[in-house]
MMTF fields as JSON, N, C-alpha, C and O atoms, coordinates in Angstrom:
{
  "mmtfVersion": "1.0.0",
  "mmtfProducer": "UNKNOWN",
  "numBonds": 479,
  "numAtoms": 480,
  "numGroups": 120,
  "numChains": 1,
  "numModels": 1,
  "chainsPerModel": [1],
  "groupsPerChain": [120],
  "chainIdList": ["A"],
  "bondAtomList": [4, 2, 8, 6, 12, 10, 16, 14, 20, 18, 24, 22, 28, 26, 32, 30, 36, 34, 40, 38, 44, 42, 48, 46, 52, 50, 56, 54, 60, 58, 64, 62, 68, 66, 72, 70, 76, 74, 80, 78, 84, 82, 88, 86, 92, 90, 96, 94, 100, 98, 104, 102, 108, 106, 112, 110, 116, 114, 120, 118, 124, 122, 128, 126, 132, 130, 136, 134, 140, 138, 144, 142, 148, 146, 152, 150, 156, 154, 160, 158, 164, 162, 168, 166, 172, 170, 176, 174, 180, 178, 184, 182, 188, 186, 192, 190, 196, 194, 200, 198, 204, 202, 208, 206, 212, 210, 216, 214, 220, 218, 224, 222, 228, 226, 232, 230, 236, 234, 240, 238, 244, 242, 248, 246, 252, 250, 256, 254, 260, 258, 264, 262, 268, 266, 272, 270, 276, 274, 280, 278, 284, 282, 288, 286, 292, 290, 296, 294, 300, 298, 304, 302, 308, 306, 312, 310, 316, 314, 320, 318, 324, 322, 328, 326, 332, 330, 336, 334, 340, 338, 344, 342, 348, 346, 352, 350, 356, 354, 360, 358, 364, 362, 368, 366, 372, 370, 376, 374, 380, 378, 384, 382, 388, 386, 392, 390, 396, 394, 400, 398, 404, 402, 408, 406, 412, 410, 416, 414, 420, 418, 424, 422, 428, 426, 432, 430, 436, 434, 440, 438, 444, 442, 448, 446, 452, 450, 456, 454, 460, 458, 464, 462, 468, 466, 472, 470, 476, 474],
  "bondOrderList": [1, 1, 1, 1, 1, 1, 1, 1, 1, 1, 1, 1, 1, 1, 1, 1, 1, 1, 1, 1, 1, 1, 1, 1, 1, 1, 1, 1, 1, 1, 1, 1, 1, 1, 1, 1, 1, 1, 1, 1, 1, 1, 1, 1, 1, 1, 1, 1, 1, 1, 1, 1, 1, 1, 1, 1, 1, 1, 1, 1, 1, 1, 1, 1, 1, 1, 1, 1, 1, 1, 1, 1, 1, 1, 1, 1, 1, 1, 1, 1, 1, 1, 1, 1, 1, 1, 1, 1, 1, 1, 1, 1, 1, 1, 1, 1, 1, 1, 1, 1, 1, 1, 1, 1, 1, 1, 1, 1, 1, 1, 1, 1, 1, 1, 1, 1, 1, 1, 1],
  "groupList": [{"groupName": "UNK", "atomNameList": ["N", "CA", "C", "O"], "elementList": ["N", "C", "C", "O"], "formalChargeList": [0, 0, 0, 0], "bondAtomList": [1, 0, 2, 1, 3, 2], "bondOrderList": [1, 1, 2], "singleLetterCode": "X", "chemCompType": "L-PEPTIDE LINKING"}],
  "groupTypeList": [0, 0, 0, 0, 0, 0, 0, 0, 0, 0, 0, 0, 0, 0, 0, 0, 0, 0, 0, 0, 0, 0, 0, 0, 0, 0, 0, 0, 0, 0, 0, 0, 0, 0, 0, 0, 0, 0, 0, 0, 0, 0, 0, 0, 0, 0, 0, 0, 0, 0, 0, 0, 0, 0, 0, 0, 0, 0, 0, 0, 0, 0, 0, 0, 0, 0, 0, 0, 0, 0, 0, 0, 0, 0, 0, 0, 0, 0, 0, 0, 0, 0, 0, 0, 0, 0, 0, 0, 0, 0, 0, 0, 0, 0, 0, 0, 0, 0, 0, 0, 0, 0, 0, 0, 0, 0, 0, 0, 0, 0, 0, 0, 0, 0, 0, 0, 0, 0, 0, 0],
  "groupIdList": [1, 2, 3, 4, 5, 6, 7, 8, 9, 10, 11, 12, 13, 14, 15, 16, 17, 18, 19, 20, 21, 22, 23, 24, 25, 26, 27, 28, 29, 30, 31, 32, 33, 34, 35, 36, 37, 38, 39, 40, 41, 42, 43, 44, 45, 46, 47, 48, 49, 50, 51, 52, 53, 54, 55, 56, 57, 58, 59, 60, 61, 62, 63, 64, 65, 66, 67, 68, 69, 70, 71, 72, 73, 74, 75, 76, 77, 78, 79, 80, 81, 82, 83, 84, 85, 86, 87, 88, 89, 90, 91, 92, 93, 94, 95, 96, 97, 98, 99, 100, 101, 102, 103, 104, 105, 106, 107, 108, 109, 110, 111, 112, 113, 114, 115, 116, 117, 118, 119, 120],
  "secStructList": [7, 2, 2, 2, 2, 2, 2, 2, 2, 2, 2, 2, 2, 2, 2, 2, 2, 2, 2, 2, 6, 6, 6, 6, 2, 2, 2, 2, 2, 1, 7, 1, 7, 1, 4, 4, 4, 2, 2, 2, 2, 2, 2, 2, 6, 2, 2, 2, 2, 7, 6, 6, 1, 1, 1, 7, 1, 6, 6, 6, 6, 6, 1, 1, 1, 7, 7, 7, 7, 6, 6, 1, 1, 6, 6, 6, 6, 1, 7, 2, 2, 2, 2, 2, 2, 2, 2, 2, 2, 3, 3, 6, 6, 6, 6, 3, 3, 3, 7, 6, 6, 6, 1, 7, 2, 2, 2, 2, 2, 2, 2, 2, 2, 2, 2, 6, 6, 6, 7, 7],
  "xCoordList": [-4.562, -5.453, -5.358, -5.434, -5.175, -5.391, -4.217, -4.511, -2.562, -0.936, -1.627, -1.377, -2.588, -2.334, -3.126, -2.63, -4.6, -5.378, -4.624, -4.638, -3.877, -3.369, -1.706, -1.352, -1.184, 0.063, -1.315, -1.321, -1.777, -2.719, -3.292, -3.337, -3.561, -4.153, -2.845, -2.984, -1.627, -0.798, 0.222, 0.979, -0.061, 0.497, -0.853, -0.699, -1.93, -3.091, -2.492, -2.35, -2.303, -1.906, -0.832, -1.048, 0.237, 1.358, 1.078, 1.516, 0.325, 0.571, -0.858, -0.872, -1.449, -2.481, -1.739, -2.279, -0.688, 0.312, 1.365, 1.71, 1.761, 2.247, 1.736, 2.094, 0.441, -0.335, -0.502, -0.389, -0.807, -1.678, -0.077, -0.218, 1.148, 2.501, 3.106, 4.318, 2.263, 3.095, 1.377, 1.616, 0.502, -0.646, -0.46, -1.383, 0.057, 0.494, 1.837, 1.899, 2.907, 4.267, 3.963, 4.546, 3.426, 3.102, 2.595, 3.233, 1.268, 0.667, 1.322, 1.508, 1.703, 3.138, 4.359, 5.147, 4.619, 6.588, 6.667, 7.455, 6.027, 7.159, 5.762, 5.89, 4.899, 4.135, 4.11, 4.033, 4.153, 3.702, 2.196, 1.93, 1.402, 0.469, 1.047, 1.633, 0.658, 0.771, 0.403, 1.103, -1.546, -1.678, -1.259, -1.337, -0.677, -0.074, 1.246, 1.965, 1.947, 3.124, 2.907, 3.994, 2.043, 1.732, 1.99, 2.283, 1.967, 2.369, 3.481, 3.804, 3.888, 5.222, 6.313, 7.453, 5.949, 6.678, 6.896, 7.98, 5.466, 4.891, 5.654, 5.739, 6.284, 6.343, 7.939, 8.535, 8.788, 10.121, 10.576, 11.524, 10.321, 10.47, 10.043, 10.768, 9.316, 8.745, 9.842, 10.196, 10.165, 11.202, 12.472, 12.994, 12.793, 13.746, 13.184, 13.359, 12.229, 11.609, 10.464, 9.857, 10.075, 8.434, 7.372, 7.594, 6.294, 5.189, 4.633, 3.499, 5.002, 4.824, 5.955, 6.094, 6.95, 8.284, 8.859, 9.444, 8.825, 9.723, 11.397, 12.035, 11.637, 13.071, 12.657, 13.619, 11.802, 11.67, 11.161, 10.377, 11.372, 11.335, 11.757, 12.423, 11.513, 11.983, 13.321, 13.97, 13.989, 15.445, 16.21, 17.331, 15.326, 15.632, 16.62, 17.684, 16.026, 16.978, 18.371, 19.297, 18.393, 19.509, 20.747, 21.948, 20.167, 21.47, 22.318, 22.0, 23.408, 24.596, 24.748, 25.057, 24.41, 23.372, 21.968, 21.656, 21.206, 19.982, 19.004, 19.424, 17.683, 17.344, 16.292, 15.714, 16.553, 15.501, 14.345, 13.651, 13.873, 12.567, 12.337, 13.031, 11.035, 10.655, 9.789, 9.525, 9.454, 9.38, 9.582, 8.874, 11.323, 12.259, 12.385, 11.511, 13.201, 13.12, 14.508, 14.857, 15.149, 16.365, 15.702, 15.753, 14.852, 14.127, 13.185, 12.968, 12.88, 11.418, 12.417, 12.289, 13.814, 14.552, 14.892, 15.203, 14.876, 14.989, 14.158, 13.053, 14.522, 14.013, 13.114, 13.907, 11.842, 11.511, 12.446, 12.455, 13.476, 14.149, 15.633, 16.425, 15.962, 16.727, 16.594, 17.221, 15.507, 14.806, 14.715, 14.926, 14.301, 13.963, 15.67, 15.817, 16.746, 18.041, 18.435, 19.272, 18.089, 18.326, 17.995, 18.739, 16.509, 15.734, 16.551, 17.006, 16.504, 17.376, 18.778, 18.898, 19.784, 20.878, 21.396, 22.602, 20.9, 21.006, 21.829, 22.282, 22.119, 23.256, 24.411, 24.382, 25.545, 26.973, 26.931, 26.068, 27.794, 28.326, 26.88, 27.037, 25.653, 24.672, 24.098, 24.546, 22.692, 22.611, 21.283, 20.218, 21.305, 20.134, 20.263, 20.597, 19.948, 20.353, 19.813, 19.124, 20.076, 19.439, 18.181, 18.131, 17.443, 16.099, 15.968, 15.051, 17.112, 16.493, 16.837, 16.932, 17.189, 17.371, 16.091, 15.749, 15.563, 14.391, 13.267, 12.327, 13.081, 12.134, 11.347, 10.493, 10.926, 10.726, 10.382, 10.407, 10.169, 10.872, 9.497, 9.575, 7.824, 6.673, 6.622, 6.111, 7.144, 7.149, 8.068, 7.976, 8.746, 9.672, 9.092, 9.158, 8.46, 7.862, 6.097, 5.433, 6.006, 4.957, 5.537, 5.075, 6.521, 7.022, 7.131, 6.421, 8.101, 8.297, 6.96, 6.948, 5.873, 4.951, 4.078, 3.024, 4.477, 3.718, 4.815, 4.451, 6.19, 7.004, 6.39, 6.078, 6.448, 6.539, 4.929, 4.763, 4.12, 2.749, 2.993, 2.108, 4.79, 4.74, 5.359, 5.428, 5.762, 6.592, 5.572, 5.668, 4.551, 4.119, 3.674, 3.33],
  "yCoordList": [3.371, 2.326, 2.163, 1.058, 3.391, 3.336, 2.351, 1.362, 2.509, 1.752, 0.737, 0.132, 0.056, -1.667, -1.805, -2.568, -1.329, -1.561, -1.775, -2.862, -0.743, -0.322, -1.798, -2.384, -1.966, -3.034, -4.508, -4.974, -4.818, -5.986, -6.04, -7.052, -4.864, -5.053, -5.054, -5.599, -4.53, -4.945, -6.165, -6.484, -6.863, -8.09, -9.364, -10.564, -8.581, -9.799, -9.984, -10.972, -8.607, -8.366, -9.698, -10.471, -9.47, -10.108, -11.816, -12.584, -12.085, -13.498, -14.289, -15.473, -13.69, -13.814, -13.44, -13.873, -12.754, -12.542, -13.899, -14.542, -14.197, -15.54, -16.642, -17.444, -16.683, -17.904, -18.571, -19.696, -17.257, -17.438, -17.917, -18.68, -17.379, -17.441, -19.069, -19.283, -20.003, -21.07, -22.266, -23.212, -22.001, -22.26, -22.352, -22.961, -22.103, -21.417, -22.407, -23.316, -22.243, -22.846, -24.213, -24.426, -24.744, -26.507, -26.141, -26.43, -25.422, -25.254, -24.309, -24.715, -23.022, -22.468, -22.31, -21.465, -22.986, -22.844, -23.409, -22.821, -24.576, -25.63, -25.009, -25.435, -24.209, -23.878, -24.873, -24.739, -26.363, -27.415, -27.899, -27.439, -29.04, -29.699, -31.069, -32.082, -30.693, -31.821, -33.379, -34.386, -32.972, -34.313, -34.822, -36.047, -34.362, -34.59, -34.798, -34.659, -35.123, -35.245, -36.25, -36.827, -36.937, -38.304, -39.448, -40.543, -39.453, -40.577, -40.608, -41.559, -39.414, -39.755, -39.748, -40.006, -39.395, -40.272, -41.571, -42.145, -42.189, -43.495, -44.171, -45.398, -43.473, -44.686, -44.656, -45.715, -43.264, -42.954, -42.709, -41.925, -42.989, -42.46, -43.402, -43.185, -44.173, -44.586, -45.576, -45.515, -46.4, -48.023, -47.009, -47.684, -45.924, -45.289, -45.006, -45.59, -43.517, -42.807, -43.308, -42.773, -44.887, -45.367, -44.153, -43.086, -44.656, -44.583, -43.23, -42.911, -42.637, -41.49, -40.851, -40.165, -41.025, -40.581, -40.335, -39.263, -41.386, -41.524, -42.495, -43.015, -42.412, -43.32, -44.906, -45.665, -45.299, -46.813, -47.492, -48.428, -47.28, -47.518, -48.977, -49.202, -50.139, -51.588, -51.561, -52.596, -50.237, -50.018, -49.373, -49.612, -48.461, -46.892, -47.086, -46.491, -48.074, -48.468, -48.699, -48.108, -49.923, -50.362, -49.418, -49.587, -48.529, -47.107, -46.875, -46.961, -46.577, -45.927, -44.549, -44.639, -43.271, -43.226, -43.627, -43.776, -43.777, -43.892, -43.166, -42.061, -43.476, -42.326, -41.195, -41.481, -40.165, -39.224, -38.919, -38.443, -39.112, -38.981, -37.333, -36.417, -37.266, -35.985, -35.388, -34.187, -36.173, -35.394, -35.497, -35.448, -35.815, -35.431, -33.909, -33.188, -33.237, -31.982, -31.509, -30.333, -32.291, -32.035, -31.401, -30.267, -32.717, -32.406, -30.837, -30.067, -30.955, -29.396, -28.692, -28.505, -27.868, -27.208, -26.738, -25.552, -27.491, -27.296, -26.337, -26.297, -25.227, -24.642, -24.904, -25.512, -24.946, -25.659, -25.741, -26.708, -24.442, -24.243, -25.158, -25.083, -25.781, -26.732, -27.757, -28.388, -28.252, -29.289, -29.786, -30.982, -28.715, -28.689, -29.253, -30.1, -28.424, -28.694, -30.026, -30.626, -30.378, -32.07, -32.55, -33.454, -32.513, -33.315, -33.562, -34.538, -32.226, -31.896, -32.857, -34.046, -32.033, -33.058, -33.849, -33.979, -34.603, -35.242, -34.875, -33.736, -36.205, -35.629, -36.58, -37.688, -35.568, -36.469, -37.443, -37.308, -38.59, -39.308, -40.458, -41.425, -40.092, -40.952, -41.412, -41.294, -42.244, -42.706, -41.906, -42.519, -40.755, -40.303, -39.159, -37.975, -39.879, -39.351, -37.948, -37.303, -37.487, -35.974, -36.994, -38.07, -36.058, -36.408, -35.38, -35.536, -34.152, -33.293, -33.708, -32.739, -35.129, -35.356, -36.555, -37.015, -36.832, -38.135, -37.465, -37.955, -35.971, -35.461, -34.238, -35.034, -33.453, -32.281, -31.217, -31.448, -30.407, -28.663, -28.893, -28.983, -28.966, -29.002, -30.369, -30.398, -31.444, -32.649, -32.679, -33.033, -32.1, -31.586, -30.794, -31.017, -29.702, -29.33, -29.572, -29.109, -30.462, -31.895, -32.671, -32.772, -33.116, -34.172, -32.877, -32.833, -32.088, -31.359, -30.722, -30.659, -30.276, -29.914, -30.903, -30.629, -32.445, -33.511, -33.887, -34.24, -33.609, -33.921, -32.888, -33.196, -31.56, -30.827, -31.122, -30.427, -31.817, -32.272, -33.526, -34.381, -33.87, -35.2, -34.771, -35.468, -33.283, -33.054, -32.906, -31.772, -33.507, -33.559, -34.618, -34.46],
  "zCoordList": [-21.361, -21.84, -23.359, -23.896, -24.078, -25.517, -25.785, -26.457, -25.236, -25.449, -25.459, -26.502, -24.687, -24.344, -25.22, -26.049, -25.662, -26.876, -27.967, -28.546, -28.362, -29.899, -29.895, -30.918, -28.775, -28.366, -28.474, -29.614, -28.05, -27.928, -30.012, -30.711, -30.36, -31.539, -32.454, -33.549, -32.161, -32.923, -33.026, -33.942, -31.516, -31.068, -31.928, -32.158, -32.175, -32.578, -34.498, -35.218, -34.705, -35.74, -36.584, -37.517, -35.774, -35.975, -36.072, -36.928, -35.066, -34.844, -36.042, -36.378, -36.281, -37.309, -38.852, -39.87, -38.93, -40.547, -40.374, -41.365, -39.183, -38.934, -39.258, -40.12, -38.175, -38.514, -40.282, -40.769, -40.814, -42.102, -43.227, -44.183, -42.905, -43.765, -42.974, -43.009, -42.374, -41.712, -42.642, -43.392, -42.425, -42.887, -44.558, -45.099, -45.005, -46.949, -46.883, -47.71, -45.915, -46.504, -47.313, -48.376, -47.003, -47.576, -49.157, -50.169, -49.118, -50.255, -51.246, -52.393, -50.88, -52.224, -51.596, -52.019, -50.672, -50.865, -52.016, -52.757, -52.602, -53.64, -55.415, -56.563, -55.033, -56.465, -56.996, -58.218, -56.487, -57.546, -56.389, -55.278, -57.248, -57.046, -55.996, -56.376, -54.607, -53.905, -54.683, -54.791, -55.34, -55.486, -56.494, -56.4, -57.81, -58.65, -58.319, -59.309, -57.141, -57.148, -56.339, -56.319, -55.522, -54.596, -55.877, -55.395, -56.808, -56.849, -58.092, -58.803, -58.097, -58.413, -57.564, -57.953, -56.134, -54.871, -54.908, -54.809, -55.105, -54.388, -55.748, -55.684, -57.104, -57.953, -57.891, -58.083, -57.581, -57.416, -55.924, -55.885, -55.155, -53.838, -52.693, -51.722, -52.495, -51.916, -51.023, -49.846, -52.004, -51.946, -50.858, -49.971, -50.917, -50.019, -48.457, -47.388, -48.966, -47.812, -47.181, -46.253, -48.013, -47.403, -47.829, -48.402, -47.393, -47.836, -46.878, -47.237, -46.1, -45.278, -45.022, -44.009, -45.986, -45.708, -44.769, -44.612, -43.818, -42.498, -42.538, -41.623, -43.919, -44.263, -44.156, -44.042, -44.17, -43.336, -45.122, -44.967, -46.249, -47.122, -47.017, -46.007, -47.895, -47.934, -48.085, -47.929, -48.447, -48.946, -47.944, -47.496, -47.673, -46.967, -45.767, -45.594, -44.947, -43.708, -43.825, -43.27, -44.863, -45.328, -45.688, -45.473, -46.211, -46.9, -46.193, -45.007, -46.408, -45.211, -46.388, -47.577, -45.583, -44.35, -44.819, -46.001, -43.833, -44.177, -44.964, -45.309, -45.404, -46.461, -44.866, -43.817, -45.507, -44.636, -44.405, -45.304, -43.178, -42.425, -42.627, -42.184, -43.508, -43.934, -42.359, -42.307, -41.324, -40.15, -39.391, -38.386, -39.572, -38.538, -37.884, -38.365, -36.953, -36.97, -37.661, -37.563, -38.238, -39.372, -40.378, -40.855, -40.667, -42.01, -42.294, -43.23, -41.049, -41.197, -41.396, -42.606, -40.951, -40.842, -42.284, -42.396, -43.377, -44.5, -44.917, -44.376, -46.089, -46.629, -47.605, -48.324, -48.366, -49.512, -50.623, -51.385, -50.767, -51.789, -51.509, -52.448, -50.635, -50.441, -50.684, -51.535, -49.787, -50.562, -51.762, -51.96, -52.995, -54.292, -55.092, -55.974, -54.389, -54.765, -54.365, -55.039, -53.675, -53.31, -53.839, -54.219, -54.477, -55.588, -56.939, -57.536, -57.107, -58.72, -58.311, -58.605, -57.568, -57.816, -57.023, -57.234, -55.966, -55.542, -54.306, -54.195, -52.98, -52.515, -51.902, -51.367, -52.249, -52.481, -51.537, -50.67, -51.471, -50.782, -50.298, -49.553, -50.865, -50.631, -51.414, -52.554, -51.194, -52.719, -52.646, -52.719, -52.524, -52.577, -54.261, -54.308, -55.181, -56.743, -57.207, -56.417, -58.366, -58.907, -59.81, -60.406, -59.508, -60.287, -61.597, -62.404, -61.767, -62.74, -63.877, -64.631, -64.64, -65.806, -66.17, -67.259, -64.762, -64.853, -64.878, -65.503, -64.084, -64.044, -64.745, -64.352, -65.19, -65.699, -64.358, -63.149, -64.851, -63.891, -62.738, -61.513, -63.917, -63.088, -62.271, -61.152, -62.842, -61.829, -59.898, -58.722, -60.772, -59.635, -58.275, -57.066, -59.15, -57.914, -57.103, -56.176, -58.045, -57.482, -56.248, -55.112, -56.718, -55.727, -54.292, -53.288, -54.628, -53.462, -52.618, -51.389, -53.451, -52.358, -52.047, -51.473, -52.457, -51.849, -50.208, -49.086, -50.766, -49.768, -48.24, -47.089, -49.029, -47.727, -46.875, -45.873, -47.137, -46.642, -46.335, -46.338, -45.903, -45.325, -43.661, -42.649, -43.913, -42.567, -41.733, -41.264, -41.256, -39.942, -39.212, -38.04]
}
């Protein structure tokens, strides 16, 4: 009786250090200010990824390839720290540009933890 107590309290264990590290990814994977970074989406970002960042931007469609739906399941798959590298320099062969000469280091990671509070 004690195995299944002490297995049950260490199975409660686990999924509650989970819960709480999936609950946090949005708010410090990217250590910037979601709301301080909403609208430097909405003033650099938007015309691509739209307004809930699903690619459907007035532009976004149009792109070959298209711009990316932040909750796609491509997209969640990303690391925040990938993410952040896409921002900075952009990526090849698309027109999706580097922002780290338009942006500063803390803006940067504004935009990104506004992004990652678009993947759902």
């Amino acid at each position: 009786m004690r195995q299944i107590v002490r297995g049950a309290l260490a199975l409660a264990f686990l999924a509650a250090t989970w819960m709480v590290a999936a609950t946090n990814e949005s708010v410090s994977a990217a250590g910037g200010d979601a709301e301080k970074g909403k609208p430097i989406f909405q003033s650099k970002c938007v015309s691509c990824h739209g307004p809930k960042g699903k690619g459907d931007g007035p532009i976004g469609k149009a792109l070959k390839p298209p711009a990316r739906d932040f909750s796609s399941a491509e997209s969640k798959k990303k690391p925040p720290e990938e993410l952040q590298k896409i921002i900075e320099n952009g990526v090849p062969k698309t027109s999706m540009m580097a922002w780290k000469k338009q942006l500063n280091e803390a803006e940067i990671q504004d935009v990104l933890a506004y992004v990652m509070t678009l993947r759902n």
